[in-house]
C-alpha positions in Angstrom: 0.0 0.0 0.0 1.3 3.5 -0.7 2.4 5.9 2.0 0.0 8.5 2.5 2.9 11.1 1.7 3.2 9.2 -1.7 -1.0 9.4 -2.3 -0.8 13.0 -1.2 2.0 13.6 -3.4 0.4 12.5 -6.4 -3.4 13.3 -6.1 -2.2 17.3 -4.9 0.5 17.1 -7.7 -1.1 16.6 -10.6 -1.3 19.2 -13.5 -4.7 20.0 -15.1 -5.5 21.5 -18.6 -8.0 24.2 -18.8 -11.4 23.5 -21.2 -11.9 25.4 -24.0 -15.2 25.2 -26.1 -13.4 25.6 -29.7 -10.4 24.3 -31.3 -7.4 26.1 -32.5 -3.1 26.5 -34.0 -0.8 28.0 -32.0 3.1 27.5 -33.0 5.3 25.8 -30.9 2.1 23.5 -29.5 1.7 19.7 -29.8 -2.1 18.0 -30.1 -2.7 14.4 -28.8 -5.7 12.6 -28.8 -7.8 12.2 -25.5 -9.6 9.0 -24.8 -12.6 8.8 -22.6 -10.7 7.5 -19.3 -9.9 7.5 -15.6 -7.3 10.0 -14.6 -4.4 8.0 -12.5 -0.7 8.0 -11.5 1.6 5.1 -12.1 3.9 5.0 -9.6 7.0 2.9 -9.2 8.4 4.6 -5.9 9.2 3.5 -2.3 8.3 -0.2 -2.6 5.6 1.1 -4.5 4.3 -0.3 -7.6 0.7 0.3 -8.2 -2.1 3.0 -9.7 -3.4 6.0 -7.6 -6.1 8.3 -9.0 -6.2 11.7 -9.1 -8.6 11.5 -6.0 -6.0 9.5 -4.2 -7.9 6.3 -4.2 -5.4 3.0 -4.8 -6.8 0.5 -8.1 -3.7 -2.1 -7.9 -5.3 -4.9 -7.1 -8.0 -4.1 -9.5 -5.9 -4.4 -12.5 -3.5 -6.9 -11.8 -1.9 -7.4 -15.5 -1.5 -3.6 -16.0 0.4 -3.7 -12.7 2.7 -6.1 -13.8 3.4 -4.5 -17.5 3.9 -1.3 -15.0 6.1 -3.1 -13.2 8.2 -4.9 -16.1 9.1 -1.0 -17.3 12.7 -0.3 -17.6 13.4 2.1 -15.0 13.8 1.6 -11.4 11.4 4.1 -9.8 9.0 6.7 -11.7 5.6 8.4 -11.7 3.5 8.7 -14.8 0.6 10.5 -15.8 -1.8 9.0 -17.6 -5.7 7.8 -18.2 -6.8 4.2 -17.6 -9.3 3.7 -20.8 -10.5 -0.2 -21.8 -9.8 -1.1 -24.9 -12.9 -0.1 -26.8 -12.0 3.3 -26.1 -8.1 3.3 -27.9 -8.0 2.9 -31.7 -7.7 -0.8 -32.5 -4.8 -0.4 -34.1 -3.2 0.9 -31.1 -3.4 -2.3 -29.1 -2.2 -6.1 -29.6 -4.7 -7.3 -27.6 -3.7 -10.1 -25.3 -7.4 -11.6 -24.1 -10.1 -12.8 -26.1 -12.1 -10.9 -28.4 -15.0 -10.2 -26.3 -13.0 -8.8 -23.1 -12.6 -5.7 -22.0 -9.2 -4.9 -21.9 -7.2 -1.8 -19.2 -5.2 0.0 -21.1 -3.0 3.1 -19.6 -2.5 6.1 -21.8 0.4 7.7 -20.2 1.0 11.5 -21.6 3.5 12.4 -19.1 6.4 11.7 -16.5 7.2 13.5 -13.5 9.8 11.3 -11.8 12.3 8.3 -13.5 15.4 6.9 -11.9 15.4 9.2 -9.0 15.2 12.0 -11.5 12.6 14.8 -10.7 11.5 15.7 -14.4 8.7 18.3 -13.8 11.0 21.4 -14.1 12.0 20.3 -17.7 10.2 20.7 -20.6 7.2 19.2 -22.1 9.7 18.1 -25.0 12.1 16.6 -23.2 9.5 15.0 -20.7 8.1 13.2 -24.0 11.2 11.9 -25.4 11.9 10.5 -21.6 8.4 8.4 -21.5 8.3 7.3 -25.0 11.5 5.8 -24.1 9.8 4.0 -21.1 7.1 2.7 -22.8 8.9 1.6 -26.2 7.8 -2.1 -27.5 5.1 -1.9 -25.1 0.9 -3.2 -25.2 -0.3 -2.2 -22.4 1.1 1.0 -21.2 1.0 3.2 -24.2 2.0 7.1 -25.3 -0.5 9.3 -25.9 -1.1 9.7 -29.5 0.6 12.5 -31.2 -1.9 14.3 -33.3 -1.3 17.0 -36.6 1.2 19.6 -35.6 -1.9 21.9 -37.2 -4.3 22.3 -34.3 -7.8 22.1 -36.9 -5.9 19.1 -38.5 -5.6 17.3 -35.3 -8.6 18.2 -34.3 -10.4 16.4 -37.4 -8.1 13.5 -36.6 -9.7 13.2 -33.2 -13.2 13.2 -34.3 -12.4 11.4 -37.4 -11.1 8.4 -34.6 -13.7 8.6 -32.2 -11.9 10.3 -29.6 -13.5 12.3 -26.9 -11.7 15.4 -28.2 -7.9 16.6 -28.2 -5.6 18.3 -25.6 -3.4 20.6 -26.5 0.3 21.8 -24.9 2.9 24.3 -25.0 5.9 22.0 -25.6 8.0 24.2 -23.5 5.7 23.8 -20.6 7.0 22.5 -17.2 4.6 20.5 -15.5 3.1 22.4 -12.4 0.6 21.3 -10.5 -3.4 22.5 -10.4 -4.8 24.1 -13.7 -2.8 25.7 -16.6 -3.0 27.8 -19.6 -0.4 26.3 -20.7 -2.0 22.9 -21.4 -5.8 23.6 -23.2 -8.6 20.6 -23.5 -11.1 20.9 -26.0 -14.1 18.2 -26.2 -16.2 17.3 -28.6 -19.3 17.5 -26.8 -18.7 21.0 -25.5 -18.1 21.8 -29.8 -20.7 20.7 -30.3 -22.9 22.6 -27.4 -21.4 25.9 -28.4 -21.7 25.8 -31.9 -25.6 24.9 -31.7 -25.7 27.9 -29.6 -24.4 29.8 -32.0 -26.5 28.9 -34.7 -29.5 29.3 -32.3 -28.8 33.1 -31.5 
């Protein structure tokens, strides 16, 4: 079980984008695809090896073979970012799935890392942060990298929609990541699209 340092840690730490209701470009920002999820942690720290949500409740032992593929990354300690989606949520082709057909499959969508190898990485940049967890998570099924979208923000915004996504996030790639809500990272769903542009038709 986690410290309660650790669970505080994580659920206070955690950075937040702020919604927006249209999409947009901005040079020098990345886009990457947001699946309908659970928000959690993936922490590999002081004899720690399990999943925390952003609420700081613990889901270990609720997803035992995710654990393990956590556990099996190359790196002695970490802490990820990251949604928990099932399967039906990520692109097929994103997935080798390794249950049958008809299952449900956990999947974690990590789009961050704070800590690896006794590094703190949250003062670096969002670009260097990136290189650092696709590293982690290279040749894996289970524990994936959030998609990378068109480096044109309306392009990548028709990909997401296009795949079924629940709508794009988008981030200054010089961005440190600091906790609580930032300008510097910007969520835009498809539902909330969709609300304001009948409302602007309407008036």
């Amino acid at each position: 079980m986690p410290s309660l340092s650790l669970t505080r840690r994580v659920a206070v730490g955690l950075m937040y984008p702020t919604e927006i209701a249209t999409p947009f470009h901005r040079d020098g920002w990345v886009y990457e695809e947001k699946a309908d999820g659970y928000r959690m942690a993936a922490v590999k720290l002081d004899n720690c090896l399990g999943l925390i949500s952003r609420h700081g409740t613990h889901y270990t032992h609720r997803f035992p073979e995710l654990v393990a593929a956590i556990g099996a990354l190359d790196a002695e300690t970490f802490i990820l970012d990251g949604e928990l989606v099932m399967v039906d949520s990520v692109p097929p082709a994103r997935v080798e799935r390794s249950t049958n057909e008809g299952a449900s499959l956990p999947v974690y969508i990590a789009f961050d890392v704070l800590e690896r190898g006794g590094r703190d990485l949250r003062s670096q940049p969002l670009k260097a942060r990136r290189l650092a967890l696709e590293g982690l998570t290279e040749g894996q099924d289970l524990i994936l990298p959030a998609r990378r979208l068109s480096s044109n923000g309306l392009g990548a915004w028709a990909q997401a929609i296009h795949g079924g996504c629940e709508g794009l996030v988008a981030k200054d790639q010089e961005s440190p990541y600091v906790p609580g809500r930032t300008l510097r990272w910007l969520n835009v769903k498809w539902a909330d699209y969709r609300r304001e542009t009948r409302s602007a038709l309407e008036n």
